[in-house]
N, C-alpha and C positions, 0 to 999 in steps of 0.2 A: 901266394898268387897275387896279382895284381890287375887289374881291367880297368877299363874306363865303358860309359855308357856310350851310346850312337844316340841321336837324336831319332828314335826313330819309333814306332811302338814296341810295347813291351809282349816281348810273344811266349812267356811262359802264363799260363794263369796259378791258381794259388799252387802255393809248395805244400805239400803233407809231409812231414818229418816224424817220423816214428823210431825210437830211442830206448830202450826197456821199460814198457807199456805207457812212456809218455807219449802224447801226440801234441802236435803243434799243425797248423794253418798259417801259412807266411803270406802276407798280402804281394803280388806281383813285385811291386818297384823295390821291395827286399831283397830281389834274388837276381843274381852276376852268375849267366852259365859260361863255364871254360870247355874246354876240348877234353880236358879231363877230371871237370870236380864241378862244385859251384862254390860260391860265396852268400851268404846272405845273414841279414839281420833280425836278430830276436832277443826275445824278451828274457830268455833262459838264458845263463851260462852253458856250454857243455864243457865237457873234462876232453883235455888232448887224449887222443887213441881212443876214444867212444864209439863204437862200430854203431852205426845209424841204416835205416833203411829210408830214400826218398821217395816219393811221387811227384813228376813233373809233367804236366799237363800244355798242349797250347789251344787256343782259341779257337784257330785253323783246323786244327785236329785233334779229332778228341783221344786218339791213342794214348794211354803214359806210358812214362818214361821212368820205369822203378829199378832202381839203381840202391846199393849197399854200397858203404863207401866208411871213412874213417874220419876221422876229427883229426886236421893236424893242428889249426890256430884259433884259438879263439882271445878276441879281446874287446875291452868295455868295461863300462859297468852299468849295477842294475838303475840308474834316474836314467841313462840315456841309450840303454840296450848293448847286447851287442854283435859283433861281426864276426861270425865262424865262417872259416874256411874247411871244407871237405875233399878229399880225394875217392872220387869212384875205387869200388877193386870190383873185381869180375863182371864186366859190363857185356851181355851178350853184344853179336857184331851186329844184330841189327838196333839196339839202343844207342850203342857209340855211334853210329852213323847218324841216326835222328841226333844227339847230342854234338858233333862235330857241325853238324847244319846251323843247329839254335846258336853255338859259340861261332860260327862264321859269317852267319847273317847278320845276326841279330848285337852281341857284343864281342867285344873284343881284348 
């Protein structure tokens, strides 16, 4: 996956990442939403193919956005973090639509 930011604000608030009983809290300007996954930065390694469960939240709305998804890339290391890339699987049609919104408006 690849994105670039918009100048513009950031409309997820924090990410909850939940992994086999770890949890993580990703601060906003970590997280790149796509049409079909997200990107974002942490302080854990994950293993490729790690089935993950999200929670994405916006400001505007306080509905989430709880999405299972996979591990296809991760990379870094542990002094400077690093950048997992996820792929949604089973997205109801109304998350993917709120999720299609956030990667349309928001990044790209």
């Amino acid at each position: 996956m690849s994105a670039s930011k918009l100048n513009t604000p950031e409309p997820a608030g924090p990410l909850l990442v939940r992994s086999l009983g770890q949890r993580l809290t990703l601060p906003t300007g970590s997280v790149r939403v796509h049409k079909n996954g997200i990107e974002f930065r942490s302080p854990e390694a994950f293993s490729a193919w790690t089935e993950m469960t999200v929670e994405l939240e916006t400001p505007e709305d306080e509905r989430r956005i709880q999405a299972n998804g996979v591990v296809v890339a991760c990379a870094g290391n542990r002094h400077e973090g690093f950048t997992v890339s996820m792929v949604f699987t089973n997205l109801s049609p109304q998350s993917q639509a709120r999720l299609h919104t956030l990667a349309a408006g928001f990044f790209m």
